[in-house]
C-alpha positions in Angstrom: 75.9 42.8 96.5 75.1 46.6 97.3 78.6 48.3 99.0 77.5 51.5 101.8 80.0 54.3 101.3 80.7 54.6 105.1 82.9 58.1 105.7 86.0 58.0 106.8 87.2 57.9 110.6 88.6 60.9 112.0 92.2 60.5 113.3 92.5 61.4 116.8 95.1 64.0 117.6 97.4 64.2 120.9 94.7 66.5 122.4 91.7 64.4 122.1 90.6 66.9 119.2 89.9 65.2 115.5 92.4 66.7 113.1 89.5 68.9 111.1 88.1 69.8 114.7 91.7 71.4 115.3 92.1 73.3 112.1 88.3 74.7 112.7 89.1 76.0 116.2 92.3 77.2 114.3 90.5 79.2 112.1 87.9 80.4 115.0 90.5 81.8 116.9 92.3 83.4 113.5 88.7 85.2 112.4 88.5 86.4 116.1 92.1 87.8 115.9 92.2 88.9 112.8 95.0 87.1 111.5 97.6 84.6 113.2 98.2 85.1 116.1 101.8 86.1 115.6 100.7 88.4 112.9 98.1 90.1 115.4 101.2 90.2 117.7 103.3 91.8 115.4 100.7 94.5 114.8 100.1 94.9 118.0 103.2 95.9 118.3 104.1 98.2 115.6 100.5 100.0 116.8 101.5 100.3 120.3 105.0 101.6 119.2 103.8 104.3 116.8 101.4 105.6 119.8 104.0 105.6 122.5 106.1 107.8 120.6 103.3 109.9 119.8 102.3 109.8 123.6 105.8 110.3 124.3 106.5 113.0 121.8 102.8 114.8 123.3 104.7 114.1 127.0 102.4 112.0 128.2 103.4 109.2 130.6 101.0 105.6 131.0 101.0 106.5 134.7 99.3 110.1 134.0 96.7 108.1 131.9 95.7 105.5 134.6 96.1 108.8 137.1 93.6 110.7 134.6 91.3 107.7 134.2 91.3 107.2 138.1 90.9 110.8 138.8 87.5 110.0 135.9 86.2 107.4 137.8 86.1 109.3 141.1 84.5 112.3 139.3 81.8 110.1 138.0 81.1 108.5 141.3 81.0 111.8 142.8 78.8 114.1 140.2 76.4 110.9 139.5 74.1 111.3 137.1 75.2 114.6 136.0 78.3 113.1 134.7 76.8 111.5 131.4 77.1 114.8 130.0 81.3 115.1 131.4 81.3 111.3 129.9 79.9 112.1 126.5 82.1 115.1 126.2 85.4 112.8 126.4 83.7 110.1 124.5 83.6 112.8 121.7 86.8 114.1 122.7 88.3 110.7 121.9 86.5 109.8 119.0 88.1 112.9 117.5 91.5 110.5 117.5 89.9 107.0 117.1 87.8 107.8 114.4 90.1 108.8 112.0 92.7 106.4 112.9 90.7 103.5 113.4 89.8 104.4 109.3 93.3 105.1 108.0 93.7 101.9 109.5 90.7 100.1 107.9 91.7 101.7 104.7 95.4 100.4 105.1 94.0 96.6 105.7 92.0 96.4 102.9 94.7 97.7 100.1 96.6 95.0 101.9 93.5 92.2 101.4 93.4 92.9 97.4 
């Protein structure tokens, strides 16, 4: 008498989702985050705090940046195609700030991952 191995039957959860189907979406949503959600949160956080101050110490209110981006937006619309040289110039005006935070911040998350 020859006995099949025969796998064993997922458990159904409350949501209609397997229990390893849960933890994988889990996991999906944690590699897309970065980290848990309430750690991304937390970061989040911090992040947005250190830059407000800094906005705030620069005196620069969110209302003058959505005024400033508006005020883009019209410029672009109204120069046309001359403006990808205007756009260019504050892409590389940014990336003078994002760059080098956007490292410092790379090279603080994987000291923290060893």
């Amino acid at each position: 008498m020859v006995h099949q191995f025969e796998p064993p039957q997922q458990r159904p959860t409350w949501n209609g989702v397997g229990a390893g189907e849960g933890r994988m979406a889990e996991s999906r949503l944690n590699r897309f985050l970065g980290g848990s959600p309430l750690n991304v949160l937390v970061r989040l956080i911090f992040v947005s705090l250190i830059v407000g101050a800094l906005l705030m110490w620069l005196d620069i209110r969110p209302y003058e940046i959505f005024d400033a981006m508006h005020r883009l937006a019209f410029r672009i619309w109204n120069l046309g195609f001359g403006a990808v040289r205007l756009v260019l110039e504050y892409v590389i005006a940014g990336a003078v700030i994002v760059v080098p935070l956007w490292l410092i911040l790379r090279l603080l998350n994987s000291r923290g991952m060893r």
